[in-house]
ZAMARGU-4260 file (C-alpha; in steps of 0.2 Angstrom, whole numbers, plus 5000, padded with zeros to 4 digits):
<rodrens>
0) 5708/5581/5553 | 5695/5570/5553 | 5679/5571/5541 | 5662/5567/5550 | 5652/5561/5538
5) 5634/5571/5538 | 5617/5564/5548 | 5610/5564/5530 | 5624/5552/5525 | 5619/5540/5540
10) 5602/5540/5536 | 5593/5526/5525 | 5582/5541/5516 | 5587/5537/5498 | 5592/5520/5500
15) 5584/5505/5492 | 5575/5498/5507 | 5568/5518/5513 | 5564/5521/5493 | 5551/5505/5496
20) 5543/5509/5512 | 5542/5525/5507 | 5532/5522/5490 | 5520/5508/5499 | 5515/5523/5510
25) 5510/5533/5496 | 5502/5518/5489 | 5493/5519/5507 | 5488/5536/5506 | 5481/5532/5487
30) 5470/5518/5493 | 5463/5529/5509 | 5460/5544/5494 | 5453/5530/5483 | 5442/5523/5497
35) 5436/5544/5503 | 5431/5546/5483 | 5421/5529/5482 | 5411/5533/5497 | 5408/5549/5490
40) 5404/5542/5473 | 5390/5532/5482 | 5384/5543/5493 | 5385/5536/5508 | 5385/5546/5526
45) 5394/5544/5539 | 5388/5531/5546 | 5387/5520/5533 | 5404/5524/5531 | 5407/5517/5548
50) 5397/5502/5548 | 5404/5496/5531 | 5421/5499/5540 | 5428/5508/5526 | 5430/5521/5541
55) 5439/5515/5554 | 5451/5503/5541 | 5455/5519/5533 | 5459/5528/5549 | 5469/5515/5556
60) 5477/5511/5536 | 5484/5529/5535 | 5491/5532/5553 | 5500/5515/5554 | 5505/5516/5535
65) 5511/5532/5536 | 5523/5529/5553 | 5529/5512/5546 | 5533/5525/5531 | 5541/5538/5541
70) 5551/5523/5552 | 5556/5514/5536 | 5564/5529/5528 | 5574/5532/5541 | 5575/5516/5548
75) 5575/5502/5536 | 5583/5488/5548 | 5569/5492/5562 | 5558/5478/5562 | 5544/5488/5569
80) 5542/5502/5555 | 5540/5486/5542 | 5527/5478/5552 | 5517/5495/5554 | 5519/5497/5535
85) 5511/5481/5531 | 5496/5482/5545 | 5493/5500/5537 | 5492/5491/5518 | 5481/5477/5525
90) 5469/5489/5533 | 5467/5502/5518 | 5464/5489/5507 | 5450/5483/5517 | 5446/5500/5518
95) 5445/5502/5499 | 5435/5484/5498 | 5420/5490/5505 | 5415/5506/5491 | 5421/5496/5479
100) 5412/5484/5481 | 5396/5495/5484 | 5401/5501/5465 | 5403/5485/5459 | 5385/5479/5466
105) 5377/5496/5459 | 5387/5492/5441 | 5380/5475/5440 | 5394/5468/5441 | 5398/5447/5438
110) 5394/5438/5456 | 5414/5429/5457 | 5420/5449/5456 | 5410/5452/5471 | 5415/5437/5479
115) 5434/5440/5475 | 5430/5458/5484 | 5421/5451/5498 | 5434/5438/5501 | 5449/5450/5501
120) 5441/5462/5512 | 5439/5449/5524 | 5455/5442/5524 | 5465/5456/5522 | 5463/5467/5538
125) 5465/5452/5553 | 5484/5453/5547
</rodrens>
């Protein structure tokens, strides 16, 4: 008789590549927390929330980083979990770029900061 091995067994979920997607989707879901408490920190509504698109780039971070997670985990050969994974880091770091930046322009901090900032959110979401 004939041993089948478990679905567990078959699964990447513990393996080098899932152990990775999985901790860049919690590194998402840390910058999405991150970016919730700077907005908080600076008081902003809303709307400001929106229109600095730390909003939207937070939404869209955390759903595509936590499926690209998910996919990863269980699918480390899929090329479609990895790309969803790094569209969900680009966007919540955009997403964290704009509070911080708002707390770096209320703590006087040095212009090439900012700039560095500025330029990261802008280059960081069109990937």
């Amino acid at each position: 008789m004939t041993s089948v091995p478990s679905r567990r067994s078959r699964t990447a979920a513990g393996t080098g590549a899932g152990v990775v997607g999985g901790l860049v989707g919690a590194g998402v879901v840390v910058l999405t927390a991150l970016t919730v408490a700077g907005s908080l920190a600076l008081g902003w509504s809303w709307g400001d929330a929106l229109e600095s698109f730390a909003l939207s780039n937070g939404l869209i971070g955390l759903s595509f980083g936590v499926c690209g997670a998910v996919l990863t985990w269980h699918r480390p050969r899929n090329a479609v979990g990895w790309l969803l994974l790094a569209g969900g880091a680009c966007h919540a770091v955009a997403a964290f770029c704009a509070p911080l930046a708002g707390l770096l322009v209320v703590g006087e901090a040095p212009t090439w900061l900012l700039r560095t900032v500025a330029t990261v959110f802008v280059y960081s979401w069109p990937w």
